[in-house]
N, C-alpha and C positions, 0 to 999 in steps of 0.2 A: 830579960830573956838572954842566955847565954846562947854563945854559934855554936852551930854543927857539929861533933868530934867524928874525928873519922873514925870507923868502925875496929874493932881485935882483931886481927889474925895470927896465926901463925905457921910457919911451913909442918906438913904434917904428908910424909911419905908412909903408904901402907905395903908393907911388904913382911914375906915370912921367913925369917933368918934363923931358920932350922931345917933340920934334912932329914927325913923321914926314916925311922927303919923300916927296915921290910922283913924281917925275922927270917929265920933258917931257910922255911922253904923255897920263898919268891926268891931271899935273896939266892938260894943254891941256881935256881931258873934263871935268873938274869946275870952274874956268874957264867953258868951253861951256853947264855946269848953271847953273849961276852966272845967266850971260845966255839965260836959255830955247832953248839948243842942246842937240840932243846929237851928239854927236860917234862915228864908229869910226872905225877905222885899217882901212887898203886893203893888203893884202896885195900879196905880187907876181903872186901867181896873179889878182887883182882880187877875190878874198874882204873883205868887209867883216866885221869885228870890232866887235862890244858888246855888254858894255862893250870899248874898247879893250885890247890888251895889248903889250908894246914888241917883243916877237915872234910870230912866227908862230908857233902852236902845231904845224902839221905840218910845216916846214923848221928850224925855229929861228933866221929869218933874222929881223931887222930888220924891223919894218912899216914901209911908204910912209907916205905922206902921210896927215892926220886930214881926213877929208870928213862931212857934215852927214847925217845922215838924218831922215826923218821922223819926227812926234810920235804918229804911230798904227802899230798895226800887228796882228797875227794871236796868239793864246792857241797857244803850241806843246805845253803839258801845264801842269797848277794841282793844286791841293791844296788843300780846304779848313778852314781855321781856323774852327769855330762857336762855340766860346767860347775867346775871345782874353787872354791870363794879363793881368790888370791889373800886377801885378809887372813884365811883359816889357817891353824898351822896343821896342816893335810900330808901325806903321807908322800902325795904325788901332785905334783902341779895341773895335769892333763888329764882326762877325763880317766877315769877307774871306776871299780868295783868296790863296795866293802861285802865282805863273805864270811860268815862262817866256815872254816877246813876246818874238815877231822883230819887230822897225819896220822896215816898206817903207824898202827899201835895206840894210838888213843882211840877213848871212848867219847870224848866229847870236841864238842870245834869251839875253833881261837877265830876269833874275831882281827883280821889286818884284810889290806890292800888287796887287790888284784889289778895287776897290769897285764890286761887283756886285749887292748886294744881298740875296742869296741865293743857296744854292749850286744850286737849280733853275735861277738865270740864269744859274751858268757853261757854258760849253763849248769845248772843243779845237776851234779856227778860228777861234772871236768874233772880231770887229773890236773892239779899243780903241784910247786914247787918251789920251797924257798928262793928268794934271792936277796942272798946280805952284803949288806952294806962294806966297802971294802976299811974302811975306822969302824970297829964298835967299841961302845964304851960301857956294857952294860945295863942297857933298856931295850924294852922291847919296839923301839924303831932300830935294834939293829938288823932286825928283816925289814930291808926295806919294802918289802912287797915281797905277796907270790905272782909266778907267771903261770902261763899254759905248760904244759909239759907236752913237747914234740909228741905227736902222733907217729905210735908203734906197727 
């Protein structure tokens, strides 16, 4: 009877050592984040799109042209996060909202943060409003959140 051999191994790191494209449009959109824009795509029916997508999700046709919209806009539905995983890589360390905003000029809502406060200050209609990050690089954590927008 021969002894034991100790087992094979080998070092084996998984990692992905490429970088994705993101084609004309996202990339014109995160570009736009880039330089405190944001950007959607105009459909042909004249729907605005954001985040943008290089189709239209009800024709499947190509989007028009990328046009600007605004930095504020309406809470369409939120969720609130009261204890936020330190683990996660989260948007905001402290208790937040995720929300749906449509921003005046779109038709449809982007999904980021809200730094509200507390979930007594959220609610479906709030006025917010961008707040970016003072480095961006590029992605969309360069919002790093919306807030409340002061009461008029």
């Amino acid at each position: 009877m021969s002894a034991a051999r100790a087992p094979l191994t080998a070092p084996y790191v998984l990692e992905y050592t490429y970088r994705r494209s993101v084609g004309p449009v996202i990339g014109r959109f995160l570009a736009g984040l880039r330089d405190g824009q944001i950007l959607g795509a105009r459909t042909a029916s004249g729907r605005v799109l954001v985040p943008p997508s290089e189709y239209d999700p009800d024709t499947s046709e190509p989007v028009g042209d990328l046009v600007e919209v605004g930095q504020a806009g309406v809470v369409v539905t939120w969720s609130w996060v009261g204890t936020p995983d330190p683990n996660a890589k989260l948007p905001l360390a402290r208790p937040f909202a995720w929300a749906l905003v449509r921003l005046d000029g779109a038709d449809t809502g982007m999904l980021h943060a809200v730094d509200a406060g507390s979930s007594e200050a959220m609610r479906t209609g709030m006025r917010v409003r961008v707040r970016w990050r003072a480095q961006r690089a590029g992605e969309i954590g360069d919002i790093e959140c919306f807030e409340p927008e002061p009461a008029s």
